[in-house]
C-alpha positions as CSV (number, residue, x, y, z in Angstrom):
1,X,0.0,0.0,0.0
2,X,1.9,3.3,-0.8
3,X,1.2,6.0,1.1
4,X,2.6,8.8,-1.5
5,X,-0.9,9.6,-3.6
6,X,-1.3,10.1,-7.0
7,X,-3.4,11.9,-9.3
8,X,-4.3,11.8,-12.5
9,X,-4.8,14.9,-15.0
10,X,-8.0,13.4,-17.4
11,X,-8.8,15.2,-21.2
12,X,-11.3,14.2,-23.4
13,X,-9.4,10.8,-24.5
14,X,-9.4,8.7,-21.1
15,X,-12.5,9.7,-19.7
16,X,-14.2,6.4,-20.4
17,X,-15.8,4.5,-18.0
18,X,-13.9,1.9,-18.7
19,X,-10.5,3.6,-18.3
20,X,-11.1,5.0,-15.4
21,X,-12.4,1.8,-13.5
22,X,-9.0,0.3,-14.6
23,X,-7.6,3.7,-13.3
24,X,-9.1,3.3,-9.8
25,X,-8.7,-0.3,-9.4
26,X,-4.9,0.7,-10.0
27,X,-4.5,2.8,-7.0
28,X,-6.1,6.7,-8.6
29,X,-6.5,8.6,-5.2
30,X,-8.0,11.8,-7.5
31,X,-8.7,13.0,-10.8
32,X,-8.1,16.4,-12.3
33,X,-9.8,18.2,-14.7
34,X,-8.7,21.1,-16.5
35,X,-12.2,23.3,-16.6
36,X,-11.2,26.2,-19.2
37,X,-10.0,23.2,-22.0
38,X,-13.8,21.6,-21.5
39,X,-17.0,22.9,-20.6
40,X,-19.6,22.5,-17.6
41,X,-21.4,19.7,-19.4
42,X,-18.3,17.3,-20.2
43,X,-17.3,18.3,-16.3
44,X,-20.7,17.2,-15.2
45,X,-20.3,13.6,-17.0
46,X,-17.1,13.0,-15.4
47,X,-17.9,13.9,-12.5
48,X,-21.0,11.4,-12.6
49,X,-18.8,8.8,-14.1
50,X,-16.4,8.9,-10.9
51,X,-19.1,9.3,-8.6
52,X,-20.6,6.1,-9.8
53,X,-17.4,4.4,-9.8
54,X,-16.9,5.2,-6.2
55,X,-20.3,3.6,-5.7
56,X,-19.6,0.8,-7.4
57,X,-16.1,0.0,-6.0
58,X,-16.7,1.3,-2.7
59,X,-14.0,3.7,-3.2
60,X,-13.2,7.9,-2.2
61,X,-11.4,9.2,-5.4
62,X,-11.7,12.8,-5.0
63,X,-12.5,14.9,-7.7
64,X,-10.4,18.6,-8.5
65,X,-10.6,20.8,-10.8
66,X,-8.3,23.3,-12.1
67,X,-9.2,27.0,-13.2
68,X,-6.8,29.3,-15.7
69,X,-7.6,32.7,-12.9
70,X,-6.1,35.6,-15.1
71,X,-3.6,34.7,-18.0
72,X,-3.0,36.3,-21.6
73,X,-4.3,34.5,-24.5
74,X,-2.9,34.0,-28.3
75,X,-6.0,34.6,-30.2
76,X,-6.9,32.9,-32.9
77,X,-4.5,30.8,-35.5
78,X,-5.0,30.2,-38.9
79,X,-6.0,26.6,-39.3
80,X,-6.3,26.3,-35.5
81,X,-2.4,26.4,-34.7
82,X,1.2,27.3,-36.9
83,X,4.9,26.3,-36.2
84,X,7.5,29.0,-35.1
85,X,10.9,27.8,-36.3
86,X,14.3,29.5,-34.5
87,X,15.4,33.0,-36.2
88,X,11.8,34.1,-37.4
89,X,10.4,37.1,-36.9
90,X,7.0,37.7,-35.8
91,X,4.3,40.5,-35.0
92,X,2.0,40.7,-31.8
93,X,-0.8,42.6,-32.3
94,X,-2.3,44.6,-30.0
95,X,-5.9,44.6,-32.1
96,X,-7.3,41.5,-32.8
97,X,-6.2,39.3,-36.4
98,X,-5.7,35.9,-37.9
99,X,-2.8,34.7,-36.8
100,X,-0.4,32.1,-38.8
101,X,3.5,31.9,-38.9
102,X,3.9,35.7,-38.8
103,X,2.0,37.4,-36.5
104,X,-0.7,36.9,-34.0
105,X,-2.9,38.9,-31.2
106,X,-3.5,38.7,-27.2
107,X,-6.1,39.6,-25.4
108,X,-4.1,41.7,-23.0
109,X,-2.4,45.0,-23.5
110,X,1.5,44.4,-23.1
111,X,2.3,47.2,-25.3
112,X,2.9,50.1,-22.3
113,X,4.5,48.1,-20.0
114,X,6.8,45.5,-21.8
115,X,10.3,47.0,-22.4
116,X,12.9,45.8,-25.3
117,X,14.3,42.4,-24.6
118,X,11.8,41.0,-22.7
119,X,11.2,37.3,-23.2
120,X,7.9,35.9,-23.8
121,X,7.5,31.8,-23.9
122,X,4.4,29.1,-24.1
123,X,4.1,25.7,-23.0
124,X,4.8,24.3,-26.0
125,X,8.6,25.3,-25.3
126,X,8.4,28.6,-28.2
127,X,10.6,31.4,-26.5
128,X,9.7,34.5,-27.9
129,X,12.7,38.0,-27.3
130,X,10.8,41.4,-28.1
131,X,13.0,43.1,-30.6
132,X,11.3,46.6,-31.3
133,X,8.0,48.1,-30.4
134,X,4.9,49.9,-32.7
135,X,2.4,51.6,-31.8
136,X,0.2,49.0,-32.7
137,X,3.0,46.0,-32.3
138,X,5.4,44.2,-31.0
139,X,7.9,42.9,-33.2
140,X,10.0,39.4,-31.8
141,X,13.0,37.2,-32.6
142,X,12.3,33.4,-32.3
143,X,14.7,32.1,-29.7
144,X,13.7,28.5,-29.4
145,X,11.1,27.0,-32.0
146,X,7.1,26.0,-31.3
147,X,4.2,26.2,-31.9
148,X,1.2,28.5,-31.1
149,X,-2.1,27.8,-30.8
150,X,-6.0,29.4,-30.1
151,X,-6.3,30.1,-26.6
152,X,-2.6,29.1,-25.4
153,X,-1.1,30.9,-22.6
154,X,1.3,33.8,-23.1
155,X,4.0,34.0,-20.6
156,X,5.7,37.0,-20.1
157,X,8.9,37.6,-18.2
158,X,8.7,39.9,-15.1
159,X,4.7,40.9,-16.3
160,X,2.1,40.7,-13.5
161,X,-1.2,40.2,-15.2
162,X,-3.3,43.4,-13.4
163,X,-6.4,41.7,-13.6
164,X,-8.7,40.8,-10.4
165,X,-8.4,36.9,-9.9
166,X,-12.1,36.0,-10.1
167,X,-14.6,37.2,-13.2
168,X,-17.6,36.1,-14.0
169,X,-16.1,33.1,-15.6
170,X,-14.2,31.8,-12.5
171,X,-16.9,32.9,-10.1
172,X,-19.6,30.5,-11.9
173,X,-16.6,27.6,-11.9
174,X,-16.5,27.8,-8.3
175,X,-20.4,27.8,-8.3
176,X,-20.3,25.2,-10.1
177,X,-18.1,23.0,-8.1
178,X,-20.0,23.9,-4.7
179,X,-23.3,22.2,-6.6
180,X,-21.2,19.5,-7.7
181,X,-19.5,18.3,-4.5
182,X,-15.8,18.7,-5.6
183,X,-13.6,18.4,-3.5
184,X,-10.6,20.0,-4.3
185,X,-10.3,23.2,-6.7
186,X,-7.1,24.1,-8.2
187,X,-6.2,28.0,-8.5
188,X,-3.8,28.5,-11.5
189,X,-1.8,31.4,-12.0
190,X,-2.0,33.1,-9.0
191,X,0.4,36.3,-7.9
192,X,-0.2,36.9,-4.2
193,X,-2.2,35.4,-1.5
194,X,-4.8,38.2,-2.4
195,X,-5.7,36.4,-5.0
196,X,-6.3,33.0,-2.8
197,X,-8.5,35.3,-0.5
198,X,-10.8,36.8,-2.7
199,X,-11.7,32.7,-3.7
200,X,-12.2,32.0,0.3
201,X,-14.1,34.9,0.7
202,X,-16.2,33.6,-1.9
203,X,-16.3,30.3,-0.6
204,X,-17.3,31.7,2.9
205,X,-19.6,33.7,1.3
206,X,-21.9,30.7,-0.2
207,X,-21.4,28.8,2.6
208,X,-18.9,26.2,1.2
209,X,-16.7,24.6,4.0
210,X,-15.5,21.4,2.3
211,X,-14.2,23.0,-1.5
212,X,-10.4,22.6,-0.6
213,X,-7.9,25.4,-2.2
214,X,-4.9,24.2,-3.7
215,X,-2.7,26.8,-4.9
216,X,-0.4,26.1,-8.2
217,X,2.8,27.9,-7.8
218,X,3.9,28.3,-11.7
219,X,5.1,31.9,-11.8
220,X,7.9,34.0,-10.0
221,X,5.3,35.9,-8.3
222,X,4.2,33.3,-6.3
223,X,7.2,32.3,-5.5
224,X,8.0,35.5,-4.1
225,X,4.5,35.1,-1.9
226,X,4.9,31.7,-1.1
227,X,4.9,31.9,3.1
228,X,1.5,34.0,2.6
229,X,-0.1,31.8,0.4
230,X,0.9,28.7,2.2
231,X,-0.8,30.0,5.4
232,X,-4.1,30.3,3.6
233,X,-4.0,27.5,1.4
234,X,-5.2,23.8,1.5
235,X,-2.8,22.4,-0.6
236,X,0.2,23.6,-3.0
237,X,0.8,22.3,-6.8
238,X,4.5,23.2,-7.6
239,X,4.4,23.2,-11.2
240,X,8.2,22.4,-12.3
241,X,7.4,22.6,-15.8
242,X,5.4,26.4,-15.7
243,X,8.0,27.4,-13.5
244,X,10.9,26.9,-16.0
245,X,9.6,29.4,-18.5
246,X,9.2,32.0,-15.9
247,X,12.5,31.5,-13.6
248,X,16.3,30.2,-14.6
249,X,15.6,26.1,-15.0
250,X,18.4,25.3,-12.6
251,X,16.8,27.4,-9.6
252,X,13.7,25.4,-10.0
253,X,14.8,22.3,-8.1
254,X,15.8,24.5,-5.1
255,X,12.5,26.2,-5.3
256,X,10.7,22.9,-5.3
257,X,12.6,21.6,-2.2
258,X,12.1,24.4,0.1
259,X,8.4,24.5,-0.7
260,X,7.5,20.7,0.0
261,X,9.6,21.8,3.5
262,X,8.1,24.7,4.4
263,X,4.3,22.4,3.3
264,X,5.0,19.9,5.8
265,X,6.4,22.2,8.4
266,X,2.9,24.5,8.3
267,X,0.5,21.0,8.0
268,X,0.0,22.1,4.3
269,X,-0.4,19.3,1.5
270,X,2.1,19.2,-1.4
271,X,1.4,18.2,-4.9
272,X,4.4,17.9,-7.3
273,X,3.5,17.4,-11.2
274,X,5.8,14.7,-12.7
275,X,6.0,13.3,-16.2
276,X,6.6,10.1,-16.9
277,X,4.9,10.0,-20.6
278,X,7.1,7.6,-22.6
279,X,5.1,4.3,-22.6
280,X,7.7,1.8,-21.4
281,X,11.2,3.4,-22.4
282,X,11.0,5.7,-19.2
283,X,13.1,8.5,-19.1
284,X,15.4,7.9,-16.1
285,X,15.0,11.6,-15.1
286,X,12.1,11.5,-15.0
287,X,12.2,8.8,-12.5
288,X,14.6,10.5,-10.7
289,X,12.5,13.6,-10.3
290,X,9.5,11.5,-9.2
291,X,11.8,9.7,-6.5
292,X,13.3,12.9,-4.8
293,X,10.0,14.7,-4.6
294,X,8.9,11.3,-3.1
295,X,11.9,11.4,-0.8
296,X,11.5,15.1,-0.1
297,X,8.5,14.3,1.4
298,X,6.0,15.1,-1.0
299,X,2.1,14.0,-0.3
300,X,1.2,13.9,-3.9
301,X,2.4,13.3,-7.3
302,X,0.5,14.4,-10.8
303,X,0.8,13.4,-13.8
304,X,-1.4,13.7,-17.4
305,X,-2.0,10.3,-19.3
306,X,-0.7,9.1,-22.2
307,X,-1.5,6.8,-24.6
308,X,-1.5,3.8,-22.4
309,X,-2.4,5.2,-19.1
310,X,-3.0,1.9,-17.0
311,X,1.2,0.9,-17.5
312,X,2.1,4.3,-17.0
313,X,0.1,4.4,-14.0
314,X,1.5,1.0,-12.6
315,X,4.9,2.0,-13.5
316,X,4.2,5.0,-11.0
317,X,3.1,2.7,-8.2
318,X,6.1,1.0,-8.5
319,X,8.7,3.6,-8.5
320,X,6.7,5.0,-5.4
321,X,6.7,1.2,-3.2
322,X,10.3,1.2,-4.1
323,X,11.7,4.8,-3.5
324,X,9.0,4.6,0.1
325,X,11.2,2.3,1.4
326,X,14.3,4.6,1.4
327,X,12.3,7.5,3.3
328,X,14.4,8.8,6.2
329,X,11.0,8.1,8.2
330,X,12.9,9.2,11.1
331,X,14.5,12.6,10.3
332,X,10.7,13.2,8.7
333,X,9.6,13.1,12.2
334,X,12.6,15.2,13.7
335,X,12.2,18.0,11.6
336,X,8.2,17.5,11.8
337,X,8.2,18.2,15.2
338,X,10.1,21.8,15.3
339,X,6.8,23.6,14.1
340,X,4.0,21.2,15.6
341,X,1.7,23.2,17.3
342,X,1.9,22.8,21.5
343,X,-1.5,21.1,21.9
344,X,-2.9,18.0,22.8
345,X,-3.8,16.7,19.3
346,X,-0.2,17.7,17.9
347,X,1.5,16.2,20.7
348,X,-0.5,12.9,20.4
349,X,0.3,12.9,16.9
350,X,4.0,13.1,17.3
351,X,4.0,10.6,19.7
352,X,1.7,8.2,17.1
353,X,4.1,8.6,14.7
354,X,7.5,7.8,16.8
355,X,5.5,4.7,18.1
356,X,4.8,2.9,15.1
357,X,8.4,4.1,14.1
358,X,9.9,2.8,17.2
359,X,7.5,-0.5,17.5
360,X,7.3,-1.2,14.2
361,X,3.8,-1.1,14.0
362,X,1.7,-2.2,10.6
363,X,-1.2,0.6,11.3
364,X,-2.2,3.5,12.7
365,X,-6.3,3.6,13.4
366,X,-7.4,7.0,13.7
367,X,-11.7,7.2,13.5
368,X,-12.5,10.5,12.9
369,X,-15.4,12.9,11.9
370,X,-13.4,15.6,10.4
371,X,-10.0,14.2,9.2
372,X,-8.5,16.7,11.5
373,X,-6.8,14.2,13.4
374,X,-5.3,11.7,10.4
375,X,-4.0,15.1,8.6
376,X,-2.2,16.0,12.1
377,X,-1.0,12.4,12.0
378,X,0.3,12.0,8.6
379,X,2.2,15.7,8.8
380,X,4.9,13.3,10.9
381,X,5.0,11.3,8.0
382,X,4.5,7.6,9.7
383,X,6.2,4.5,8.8
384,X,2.6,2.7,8.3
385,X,-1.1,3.4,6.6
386,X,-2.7,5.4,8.7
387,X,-6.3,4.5,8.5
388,X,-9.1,6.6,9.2
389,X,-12.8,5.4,9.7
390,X,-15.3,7.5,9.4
391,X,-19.2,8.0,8.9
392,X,-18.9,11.0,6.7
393,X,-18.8,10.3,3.2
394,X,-17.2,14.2,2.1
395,X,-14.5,13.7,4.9
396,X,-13.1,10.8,3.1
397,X,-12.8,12.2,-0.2
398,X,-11.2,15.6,1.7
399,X,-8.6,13.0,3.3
400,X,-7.9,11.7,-0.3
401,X,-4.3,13.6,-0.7
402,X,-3.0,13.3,2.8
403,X,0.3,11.3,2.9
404,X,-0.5,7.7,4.0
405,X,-4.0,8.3,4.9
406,X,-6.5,5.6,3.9
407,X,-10.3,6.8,5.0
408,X,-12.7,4.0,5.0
409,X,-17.0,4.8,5.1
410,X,-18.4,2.7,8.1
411,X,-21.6,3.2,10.0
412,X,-21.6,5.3,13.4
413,X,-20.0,3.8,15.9
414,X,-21.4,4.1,19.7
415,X,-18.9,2.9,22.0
416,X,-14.6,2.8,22.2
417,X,-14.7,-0.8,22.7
418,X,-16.9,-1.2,19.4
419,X,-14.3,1.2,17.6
420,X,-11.4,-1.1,18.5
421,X,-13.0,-4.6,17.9
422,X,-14.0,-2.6,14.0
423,X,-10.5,-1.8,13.4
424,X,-8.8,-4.9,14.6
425,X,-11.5,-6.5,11.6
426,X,-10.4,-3.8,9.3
427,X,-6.7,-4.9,10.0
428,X,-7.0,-8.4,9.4
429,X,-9.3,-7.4,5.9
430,X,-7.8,-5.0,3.9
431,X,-4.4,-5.2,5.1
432,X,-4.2,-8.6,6.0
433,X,-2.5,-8.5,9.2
434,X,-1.4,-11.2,11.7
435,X,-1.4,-12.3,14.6
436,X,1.2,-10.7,17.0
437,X,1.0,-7.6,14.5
438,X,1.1,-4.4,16.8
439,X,-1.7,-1.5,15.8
440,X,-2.0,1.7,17.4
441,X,-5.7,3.1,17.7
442,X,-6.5,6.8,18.6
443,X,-9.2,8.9,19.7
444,X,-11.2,10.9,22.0
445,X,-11.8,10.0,25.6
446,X,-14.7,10.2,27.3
447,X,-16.1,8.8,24.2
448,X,-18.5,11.5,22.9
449,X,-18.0,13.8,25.2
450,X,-14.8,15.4,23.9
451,X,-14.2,16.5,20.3
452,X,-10.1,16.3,19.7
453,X,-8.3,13.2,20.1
454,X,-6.5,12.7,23.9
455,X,-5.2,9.1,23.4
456,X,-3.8,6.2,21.8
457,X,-3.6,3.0,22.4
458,X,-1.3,0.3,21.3
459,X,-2.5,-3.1,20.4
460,X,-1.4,-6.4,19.5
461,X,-3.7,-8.6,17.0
């Protein structure tokens, strides 16, 4: 069972239901979708389509979705898209025209701020230098060759978009996810933690308490923010990729560490997006990458399917069980414990954590009603599952991304005594324990009449 989680980025070529039953059954812990390349109706299917599944398999995939926030957009392209080769010149227009090989428009006006020499890239890997500037354009050398596209992202060097974070369009995404029950929603391009305040105002505002923020840090300006929007955040996505068109490549590995370490010292999830998109000639950095995020400490890993996403996705699993067991579990919990609040349900956590270190225990049972506890738990980054029972079906999808968390849906459960007999049967079940197996259970005592955890107990199967 690893305990590092991985999601999957969907498009409209694996969003069968037969792929993503495959995808589940082959250890999925969320799917993403990418909102501004679809539309409300093919996020609604989906959405359906893994909410059945969970049914079916009596499983908690969560569901996230991911919105653009502001960003300058190549308008349109001649034939839908047009190659850039190295040493062209090209025109960006500041009024709107059909672009092709020599020109195109955004929809943003770069003209009064952008000086001379300012580099402008896209995802595709095209790295745009401006050259001169018109009155009514820019005029650019082709540094490295690409391709541009309708819609694709402009990145410009040193250029904050000065737009407010949420339009209409974002506002009615996050309406939309509120009705729908997702679970997670992913804020791209932000510059500040402003920005990841106005969408929890708005959250607060329509009453949504279980809509998880994860903020992607793909630009500089984050970067520059990141203690702020940490502290406010759910969860952070560190974009590698985004980050090397906007910051010197060789800084980005730094970057990366320090942010998974100051996640885990502030209780914050961390997301790191990994490729590994070469069927089964895997690139061995991107292996590499994928093991020292893993190592790092990382909660999650993301990737986007290829062409045969069930190998890729086994592939994953396998690099995860075998880089797991070189995790410095130890110094994990050493340099966990240097920010962990001074509380009863921190200290309790710590002490779960070096336990099962310590007595080598094969479980941690943690029942809970809001995940609180299990999150607290799996900041320490324990040697074993930590598995968290609970009645509430939303608080297992919301514990979907936690480091070694496994939530499992039971029915209420009235006494301590009852909640210890259920786990010993959930230890012998799923994880196929044995006899003479040590488990350590948690909770709240009186029972029911206390709402943070106060104890553990160790036992032996």
């Amino acid at each position: 069972m690893n305990k590092t989680k991985i999601i999957a980025t969907l498009n409209k070529d694996n969003c069968d239901k037969k792929i993503l039953k495959h995808l589940i059954l082959n250890g999925i812990n969320a799917f993403k979708i990418n909102i501004d390349n679809t539309n409300f109706d093919f996020c609604s299917k989906v959405i359906s389509l893994i909410n059945e599944l969970n049914d079916e398999l009596k499983t908690h995939v969560a569901i996230m979705l991911d919105m653009n926030g502001p960003i300058i957009k190549i308008g349109h392209i001649l034939n839908g898209e047009a190659k850039l080769n190295k040493e062209d010149k090209i025109r960006i227009y500041k009024d709107s025209v059909l672009g092709d090989y020599t020109k195109f428009s955004v929809d943003y006006d770069l003209f009064n701020k952008i000086p001379i020499n300012t580099s402008l890239t896209t995802n595709s890997g095209l790295k745009l230098r401006v050259l001169d500037k018109q009155d009514d354009y820019l005029l650019c050398h082709v540094l490295k060759e690409g391709i541009i596209k309708d819609d694709m992202i402009l990145n410009v060097e040193n250029i904050k978009v000065n737009k407010n974070y949420l339009n209409d369009i974002e506002k009615n995404i996050i309406l939309f996810s509120s009705e729908n029950n997702v679970d997670f929603l992913i804020l791209s391009n932000i510059s500040s933690s402003e920005d990841v305040l106005e969408v929890n105002d708005l959250l607060i505002s329509i009453g949504n308490d279980h809509l998880q923020i994860v903020s992607k840090v793909d630009n500089r300006f984050a970067v520059l923010d990141i203690d702020k929007i940490i502290k406010i955040s759910d969860a952070i996505i560190i974009d590698q990729k985004s980050l090397g068109y906007d910051i010197a490549i060789e800084k980005v590995p730094g970057i990366q560490k320090r942010i998974i370490s100051k996640c885990i010292c502030n209780g914050v999830i961390n997301i790191v997006m990994t490729e590994l998109n070469e069927g089964t000639n895997y690139n061995k950095s991107d292996v590499s990458d994928i093991a020292n995020a893993i190592l790092d400490g990382t909660d999650c890993v993301m990737l986007s399917l290829n062409s045969e996403p069930i190998k890729t996705i086994q592939m994953l699993k396998r690099i995860i069980n075998t880089v797991e067991e070189d995790i410095d579990y130890e110094y994990m919990l050493s340099q966990a414990i240097k920010t962990e609040k001074k509380d009863a349900t921190g200290s309790l956590a710590y002490s779960v954590a070096g336990c099962a270190l310590r007595l080598k225990c094969k479980a941690i049972f943690t029942p809970t009603m809001s995940g609180y506890t299990a999150k607290r738990i799996s900041r320490f980054r324990p040697i074993c599952p930590i598995i968290a029972p609970t009645p509430d079906e939303l608080t297992t999808k919301s514990l979907a991304l936690s480091f070694g968390v496994y939530p499992i849906l039971i029915d209420k459960l009235n006494s301590l005594d009852a909640i210890i007999e259920k786990s010993k049967i959930l230890a012998k079940n799923i994880l196929l324990l044995k006899e003479k197996d040590n488990i350590i259970l948690t909770g709240g005592y009186p029972f029911k009449k206390v709402k943070h955890t106060n104890f553990m107990k160790i036992e032996e199967l």
